[in-house]
C-alpha positions in Angstrom: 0.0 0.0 0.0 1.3 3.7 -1.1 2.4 6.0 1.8 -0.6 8.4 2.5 1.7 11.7 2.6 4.5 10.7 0.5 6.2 14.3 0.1 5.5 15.7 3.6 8.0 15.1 6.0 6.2 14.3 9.6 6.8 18.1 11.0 5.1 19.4 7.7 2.5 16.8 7.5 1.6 17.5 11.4 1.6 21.3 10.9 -0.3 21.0 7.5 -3.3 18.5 9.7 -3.0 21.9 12.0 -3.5 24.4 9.7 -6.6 21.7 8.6 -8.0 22.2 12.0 -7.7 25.6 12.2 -9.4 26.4 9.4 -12.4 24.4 10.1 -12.8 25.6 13.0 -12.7 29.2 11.7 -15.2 28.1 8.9 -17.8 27.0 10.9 -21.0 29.1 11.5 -21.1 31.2 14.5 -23.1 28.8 16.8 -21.3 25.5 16.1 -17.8 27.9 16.2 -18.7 29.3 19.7 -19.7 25.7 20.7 -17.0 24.4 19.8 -14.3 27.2 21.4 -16.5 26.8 24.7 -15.2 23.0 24.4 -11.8 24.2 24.0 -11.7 26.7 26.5 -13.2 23.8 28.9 -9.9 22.1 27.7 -7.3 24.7 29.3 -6.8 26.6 25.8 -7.4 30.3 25.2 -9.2 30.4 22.4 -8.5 33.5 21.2 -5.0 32.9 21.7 -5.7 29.5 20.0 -7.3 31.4 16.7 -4.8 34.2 17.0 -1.8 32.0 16.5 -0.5 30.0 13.4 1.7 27.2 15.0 -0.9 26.6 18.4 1.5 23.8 20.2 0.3 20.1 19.7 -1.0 19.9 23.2 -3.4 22.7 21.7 -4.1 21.5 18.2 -4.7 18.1 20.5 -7.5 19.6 22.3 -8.9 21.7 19.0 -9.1 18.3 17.7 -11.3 16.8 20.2 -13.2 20.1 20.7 -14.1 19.5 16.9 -15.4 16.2 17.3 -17.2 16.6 20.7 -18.7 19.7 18.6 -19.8 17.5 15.6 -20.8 14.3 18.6 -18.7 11.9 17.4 -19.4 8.4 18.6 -15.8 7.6 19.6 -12.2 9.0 19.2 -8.9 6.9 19.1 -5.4 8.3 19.9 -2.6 6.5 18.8 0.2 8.1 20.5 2.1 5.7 22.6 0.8 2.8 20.9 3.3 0.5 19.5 2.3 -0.4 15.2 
């Protein structure tokens, strides 16, 4: 099977997913946004710091992450770090 992300290295691939999350958060409309940042801020984050900045640390885009799917009710999220593949 072909590498997903062939020409990224894994710094560019994690701040390009980033940037991803970012941007839909920013896209969404005003309720679902505003539901979504109260989720973050529940987190620990700022989240006008969060929006403000373009390289948020991965602890942050961590949390924007689940703040998205909590905000969309996702049935379950996995994390794979730690996990051995």
């Amino acid at each position: 099977m072909a590498e997903r992300w062939p020409s990224l290295s894994s710094g560019e691939r994690k701040r390009w997913q980033i940037a991803c999350a970012l941007a839909g958060a920013s896209g969404l409309p005003p309720a679902e946004r505003g539901g979504v940042l109260q989720l973050v801020a529940a987190l620990g984050v700022d989240p006008a710091r969060l929006l403000a900045s373009d390289s948020p640390s991965p602890g942050e885009a961590r949390k924007l992450g689940i703040a998205l799917g909590l905000g969309r009710r996702v049935w379950a999220a996995v994390h794979g770090h730690g996990m051995a593949g």
